[in-house]
N, CA, C and O of each residue as an XYZ file, in Angstrom:
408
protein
N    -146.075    -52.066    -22.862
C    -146.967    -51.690    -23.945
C    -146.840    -50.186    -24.159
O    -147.285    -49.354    -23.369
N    -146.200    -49.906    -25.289
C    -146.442    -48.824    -25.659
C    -147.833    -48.140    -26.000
O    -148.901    -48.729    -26.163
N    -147.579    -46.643    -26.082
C    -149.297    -45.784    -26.405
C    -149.770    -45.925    -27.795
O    -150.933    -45.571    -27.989
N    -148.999    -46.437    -28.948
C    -149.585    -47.046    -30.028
C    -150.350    -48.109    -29.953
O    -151.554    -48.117    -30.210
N    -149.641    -49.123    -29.572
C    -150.118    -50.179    -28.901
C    -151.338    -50.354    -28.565
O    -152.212    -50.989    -29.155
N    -151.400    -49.564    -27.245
C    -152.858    -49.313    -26.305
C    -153.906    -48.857    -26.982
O    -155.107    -48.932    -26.721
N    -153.204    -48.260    -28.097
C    -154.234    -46.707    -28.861
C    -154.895    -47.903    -30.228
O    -156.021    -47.658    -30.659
N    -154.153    -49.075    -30.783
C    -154.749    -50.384    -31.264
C    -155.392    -50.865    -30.779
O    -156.517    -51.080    -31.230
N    -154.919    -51.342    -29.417
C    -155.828    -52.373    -28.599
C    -157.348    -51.678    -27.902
O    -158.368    -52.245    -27.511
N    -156.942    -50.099    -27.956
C    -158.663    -49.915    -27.999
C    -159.660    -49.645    -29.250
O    -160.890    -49.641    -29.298
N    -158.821    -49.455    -30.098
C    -159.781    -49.424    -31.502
C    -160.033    -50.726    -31.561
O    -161.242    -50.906    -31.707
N    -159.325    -51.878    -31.502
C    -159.968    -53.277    -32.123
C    -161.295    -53.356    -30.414
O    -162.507    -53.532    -30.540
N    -160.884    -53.250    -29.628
C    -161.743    -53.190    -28.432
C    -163.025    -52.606    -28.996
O    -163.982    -53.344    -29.231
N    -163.068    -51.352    -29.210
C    -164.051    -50.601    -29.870
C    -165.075    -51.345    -31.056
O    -166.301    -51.343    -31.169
N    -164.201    -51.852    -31.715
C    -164.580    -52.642    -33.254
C    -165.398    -53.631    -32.551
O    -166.613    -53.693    -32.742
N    -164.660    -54.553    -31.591
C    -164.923    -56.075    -31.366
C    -166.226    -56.255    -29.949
O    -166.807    -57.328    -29.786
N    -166.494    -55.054    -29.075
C    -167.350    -54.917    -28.741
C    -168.399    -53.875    -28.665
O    -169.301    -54.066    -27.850
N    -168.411    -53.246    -29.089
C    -169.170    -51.684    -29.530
C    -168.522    -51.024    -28.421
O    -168.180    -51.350    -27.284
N    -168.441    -49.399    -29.541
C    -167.803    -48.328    -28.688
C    -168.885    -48.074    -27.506
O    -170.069    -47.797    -27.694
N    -168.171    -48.242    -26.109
C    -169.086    -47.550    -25.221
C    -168.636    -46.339    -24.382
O    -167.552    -46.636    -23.879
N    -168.880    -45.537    -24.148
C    -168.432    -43.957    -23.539
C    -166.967    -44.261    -22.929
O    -166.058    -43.502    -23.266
N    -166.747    -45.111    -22.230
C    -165.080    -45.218    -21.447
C    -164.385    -45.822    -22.364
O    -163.191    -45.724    -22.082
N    -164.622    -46.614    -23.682
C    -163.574    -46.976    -24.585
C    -163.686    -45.526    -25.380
O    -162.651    -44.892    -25.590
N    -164.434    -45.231    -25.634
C    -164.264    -43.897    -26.567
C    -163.341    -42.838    -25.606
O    -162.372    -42.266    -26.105
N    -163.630    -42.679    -24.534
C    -163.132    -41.857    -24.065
C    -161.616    -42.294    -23.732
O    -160.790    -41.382    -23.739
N    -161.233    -43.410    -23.483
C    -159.692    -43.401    -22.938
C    -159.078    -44.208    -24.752
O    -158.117    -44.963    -24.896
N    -160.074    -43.672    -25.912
C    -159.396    -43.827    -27.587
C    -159.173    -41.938    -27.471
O    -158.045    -41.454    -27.378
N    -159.604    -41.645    -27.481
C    -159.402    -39.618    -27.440
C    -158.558    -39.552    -26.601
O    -157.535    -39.000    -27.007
N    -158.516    -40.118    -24.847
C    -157.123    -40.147    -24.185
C    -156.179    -40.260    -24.677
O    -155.590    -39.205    -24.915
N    -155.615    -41.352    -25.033
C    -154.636    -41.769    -25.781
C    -153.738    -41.131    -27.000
O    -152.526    -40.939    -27.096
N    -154.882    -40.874    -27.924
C    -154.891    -40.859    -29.002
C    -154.190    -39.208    -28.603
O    -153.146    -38.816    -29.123
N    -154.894    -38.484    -27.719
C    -154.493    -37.265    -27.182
C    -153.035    -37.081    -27.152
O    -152.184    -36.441    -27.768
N    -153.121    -38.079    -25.977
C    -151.187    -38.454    -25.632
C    -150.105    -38.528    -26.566
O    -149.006    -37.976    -26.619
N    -150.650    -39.283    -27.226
C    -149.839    -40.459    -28.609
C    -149.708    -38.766    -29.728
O    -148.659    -38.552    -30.337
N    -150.468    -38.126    -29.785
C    -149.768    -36.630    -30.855
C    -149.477    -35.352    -29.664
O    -148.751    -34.431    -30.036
N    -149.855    -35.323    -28.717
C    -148.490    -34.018    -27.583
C    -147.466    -35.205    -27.535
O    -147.121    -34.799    -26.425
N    -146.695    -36.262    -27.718
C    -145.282    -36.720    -28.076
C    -145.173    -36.541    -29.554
O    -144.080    -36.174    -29.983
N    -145.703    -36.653    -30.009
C    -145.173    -36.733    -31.597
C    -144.825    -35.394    -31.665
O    -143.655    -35.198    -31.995
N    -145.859    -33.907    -31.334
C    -145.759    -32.829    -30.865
C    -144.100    -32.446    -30.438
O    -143.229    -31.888    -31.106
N    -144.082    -32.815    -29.498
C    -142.928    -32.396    -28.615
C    -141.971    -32.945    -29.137
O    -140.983    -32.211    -29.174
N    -141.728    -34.634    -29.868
C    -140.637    -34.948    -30.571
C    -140.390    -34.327    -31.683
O    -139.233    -34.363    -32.101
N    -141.561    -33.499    -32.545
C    -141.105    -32.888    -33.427
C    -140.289    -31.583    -33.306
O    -139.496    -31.295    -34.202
N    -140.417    -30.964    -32.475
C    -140.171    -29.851    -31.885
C    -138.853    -30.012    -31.162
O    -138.120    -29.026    -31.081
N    -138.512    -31.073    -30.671
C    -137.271    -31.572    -30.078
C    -137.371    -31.069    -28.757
O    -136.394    -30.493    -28.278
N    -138.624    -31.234    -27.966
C    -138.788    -30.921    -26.462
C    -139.435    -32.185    -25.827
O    -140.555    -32.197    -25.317
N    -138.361    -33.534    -25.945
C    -139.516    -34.703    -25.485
C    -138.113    -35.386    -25.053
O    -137.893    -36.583    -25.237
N    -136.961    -34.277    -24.311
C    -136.091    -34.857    -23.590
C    -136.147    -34.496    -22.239
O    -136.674    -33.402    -22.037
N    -135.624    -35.305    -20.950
C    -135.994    -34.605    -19.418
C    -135.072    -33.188    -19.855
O    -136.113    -32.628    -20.198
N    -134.205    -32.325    -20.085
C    -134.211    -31.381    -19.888
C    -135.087    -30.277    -20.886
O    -134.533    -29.339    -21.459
N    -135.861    -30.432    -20.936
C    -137.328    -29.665    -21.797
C    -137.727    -28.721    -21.264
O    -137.788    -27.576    -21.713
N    -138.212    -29.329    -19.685
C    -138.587    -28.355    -18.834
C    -137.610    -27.236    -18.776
O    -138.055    -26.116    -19.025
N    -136.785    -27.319    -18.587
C    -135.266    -26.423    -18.446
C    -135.196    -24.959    -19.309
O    -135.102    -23.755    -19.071
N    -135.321    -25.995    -20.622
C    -135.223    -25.053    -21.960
C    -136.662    -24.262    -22.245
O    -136.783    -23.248    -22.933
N    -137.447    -24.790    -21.727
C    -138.761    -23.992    -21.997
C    -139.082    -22.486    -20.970
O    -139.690    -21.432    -21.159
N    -138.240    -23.135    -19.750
C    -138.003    -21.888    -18.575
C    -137.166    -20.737    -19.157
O    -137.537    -19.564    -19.214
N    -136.064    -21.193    -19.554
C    -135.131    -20.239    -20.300
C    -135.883    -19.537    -21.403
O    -136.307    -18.428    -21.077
N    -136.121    -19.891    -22.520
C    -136.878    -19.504    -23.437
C    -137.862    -18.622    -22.685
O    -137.981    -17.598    -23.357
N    -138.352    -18.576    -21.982
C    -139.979    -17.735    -20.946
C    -138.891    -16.794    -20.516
O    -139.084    -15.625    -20.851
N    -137.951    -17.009    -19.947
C    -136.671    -16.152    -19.213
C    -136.421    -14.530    -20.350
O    -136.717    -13.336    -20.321
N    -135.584    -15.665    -21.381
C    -135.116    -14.553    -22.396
C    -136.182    -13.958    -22.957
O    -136.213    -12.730    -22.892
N    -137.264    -14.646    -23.612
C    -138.320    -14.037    -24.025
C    -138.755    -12.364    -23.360
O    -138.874    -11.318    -23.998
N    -138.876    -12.533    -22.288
C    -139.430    -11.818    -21.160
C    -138.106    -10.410    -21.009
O    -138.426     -9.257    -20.721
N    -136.657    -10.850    -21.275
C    -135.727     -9.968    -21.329
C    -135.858     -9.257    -22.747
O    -135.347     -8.138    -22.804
N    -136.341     -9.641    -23.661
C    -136.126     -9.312    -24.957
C    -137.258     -8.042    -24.935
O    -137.031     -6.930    -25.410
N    -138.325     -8.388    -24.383
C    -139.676     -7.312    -23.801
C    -139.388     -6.436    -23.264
O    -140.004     -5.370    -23.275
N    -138.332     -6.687    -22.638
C    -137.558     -5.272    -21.315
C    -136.941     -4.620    -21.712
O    -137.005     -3.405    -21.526
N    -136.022     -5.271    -22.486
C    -134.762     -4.435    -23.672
C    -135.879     -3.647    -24.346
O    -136.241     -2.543    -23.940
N    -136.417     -4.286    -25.420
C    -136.995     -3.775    -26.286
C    -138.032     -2.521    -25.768
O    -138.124     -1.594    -26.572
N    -138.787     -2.401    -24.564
C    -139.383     -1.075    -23.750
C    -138.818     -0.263    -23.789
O    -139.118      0.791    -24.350
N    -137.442     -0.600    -22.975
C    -136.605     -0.067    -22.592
C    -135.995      0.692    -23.571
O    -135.628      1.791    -23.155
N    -135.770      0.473    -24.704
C    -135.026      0.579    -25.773
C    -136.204      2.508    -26.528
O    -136.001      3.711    -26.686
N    -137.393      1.406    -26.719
C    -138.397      2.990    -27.195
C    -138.397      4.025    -25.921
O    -138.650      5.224    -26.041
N    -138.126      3.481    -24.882
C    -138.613      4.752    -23.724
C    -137.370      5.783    -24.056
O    -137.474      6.982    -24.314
N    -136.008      4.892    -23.970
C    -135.003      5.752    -24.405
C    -135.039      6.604    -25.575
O    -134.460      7.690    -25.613
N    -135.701      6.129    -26.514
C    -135.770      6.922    -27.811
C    -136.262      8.369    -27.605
O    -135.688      9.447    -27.762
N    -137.874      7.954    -27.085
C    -138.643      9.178    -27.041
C    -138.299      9.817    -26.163
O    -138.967     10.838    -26.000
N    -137.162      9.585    -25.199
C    -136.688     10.744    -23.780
C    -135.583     11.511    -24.926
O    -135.379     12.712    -24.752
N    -135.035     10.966    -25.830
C    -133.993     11.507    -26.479
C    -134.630     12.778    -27.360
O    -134.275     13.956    -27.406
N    -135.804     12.009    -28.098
C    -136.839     12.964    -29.106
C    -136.998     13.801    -28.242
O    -136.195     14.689    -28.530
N    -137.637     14.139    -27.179
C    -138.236     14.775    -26.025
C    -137.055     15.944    -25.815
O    -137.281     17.150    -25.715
N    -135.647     15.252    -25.769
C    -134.782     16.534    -25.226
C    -134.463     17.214    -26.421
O    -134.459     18.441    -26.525
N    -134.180     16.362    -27.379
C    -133.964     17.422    -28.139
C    -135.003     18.348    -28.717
O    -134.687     19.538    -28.713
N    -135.988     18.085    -29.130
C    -137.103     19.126    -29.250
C    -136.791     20.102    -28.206
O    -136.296     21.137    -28.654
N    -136.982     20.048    -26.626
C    -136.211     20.885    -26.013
C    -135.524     21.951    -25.944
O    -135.659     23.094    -25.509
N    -134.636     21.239    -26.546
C    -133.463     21.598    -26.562
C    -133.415     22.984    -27.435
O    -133.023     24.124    -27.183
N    -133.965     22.388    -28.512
C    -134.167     23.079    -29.754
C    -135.426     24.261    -29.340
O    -135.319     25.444    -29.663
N    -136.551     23.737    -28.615
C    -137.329     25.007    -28.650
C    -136.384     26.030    -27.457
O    -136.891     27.151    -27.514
N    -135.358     26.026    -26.551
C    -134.534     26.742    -25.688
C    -134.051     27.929    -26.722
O    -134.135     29.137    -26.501
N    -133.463     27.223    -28.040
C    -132.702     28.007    -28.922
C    -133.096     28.545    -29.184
O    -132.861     29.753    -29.218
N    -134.492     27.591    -29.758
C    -135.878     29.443    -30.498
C    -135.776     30.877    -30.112
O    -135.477     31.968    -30.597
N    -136.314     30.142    -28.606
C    -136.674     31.188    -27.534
C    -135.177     32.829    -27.213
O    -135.253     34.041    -27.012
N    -134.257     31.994    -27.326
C    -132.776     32.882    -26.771
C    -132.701     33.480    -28.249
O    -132.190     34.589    -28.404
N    -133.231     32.723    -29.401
C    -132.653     33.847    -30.884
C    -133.829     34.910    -30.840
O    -133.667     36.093    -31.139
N    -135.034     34.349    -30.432
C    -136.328     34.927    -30.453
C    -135.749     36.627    -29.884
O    -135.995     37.690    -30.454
N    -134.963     36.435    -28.651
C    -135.657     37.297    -27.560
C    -133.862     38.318    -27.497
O    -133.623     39.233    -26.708
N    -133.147     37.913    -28.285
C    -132.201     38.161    -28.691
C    -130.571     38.020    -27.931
O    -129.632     38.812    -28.019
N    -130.662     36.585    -27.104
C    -129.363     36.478    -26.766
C    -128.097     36.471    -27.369
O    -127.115     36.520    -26.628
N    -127.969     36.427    -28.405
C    -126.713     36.154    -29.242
C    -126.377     37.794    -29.214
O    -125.312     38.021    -28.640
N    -127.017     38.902    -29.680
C    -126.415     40.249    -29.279
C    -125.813     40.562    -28.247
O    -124.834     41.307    -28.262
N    -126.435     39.904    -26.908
C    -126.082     40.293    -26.099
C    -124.757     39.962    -25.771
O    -123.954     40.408    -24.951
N    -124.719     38.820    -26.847
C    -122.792     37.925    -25.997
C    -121.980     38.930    -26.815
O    -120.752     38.979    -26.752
N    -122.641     39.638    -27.497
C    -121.484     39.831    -28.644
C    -120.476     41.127    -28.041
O    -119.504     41.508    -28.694
């Protein structure tokens, strides 16, 4: 018996003797079950290697976060030197190194 099936045979259950708290409750069970597959078949994660692909996906996800940190920290160390860099130059035209090489 499939979970359609079951998920019939407690609605007519329901119908044919009044809903009582454990038919209602294992019709919401079911009924629960019966759409996380429809869920997951739509999605194309309702094969045994699912688990697999959902690890990976959490995997790369999680690398893409690291790169991508990784990626602005580098930026602003770059912004950082060159400002630097640049206030060094100020300072040596400021105070007049270039005469002195000359």
């Amino acid at each position: 018996m499939n979970r359609q099936d079951m998920l019939a045979g407690l609605v007519a259950q329901a119908i044919d003797t009044g809903a009582d708290l454990v038919t209602l409750r294992a019709i919401v069970e079911e009924s629960s079950e019966l759409g996380a597959e429809r869920v997951l078949d739509k999605l194309g994660l309702d094969d045994e290697g699912a688990h697999d692909d959902l690890d990976e996906l959490r995997d790369l996800l999680s690398a893409w976060r690291a790169a991508k940190a990784s990626a602005s920290k580098a930026v602003i160390e770059w912004c950082v030197r060159g400002l630097m860099a640049l206030l060094l130059i100020g300072i040596a035209v400021r105070i007049g190194v270039p005469e002195l090489l000359r």
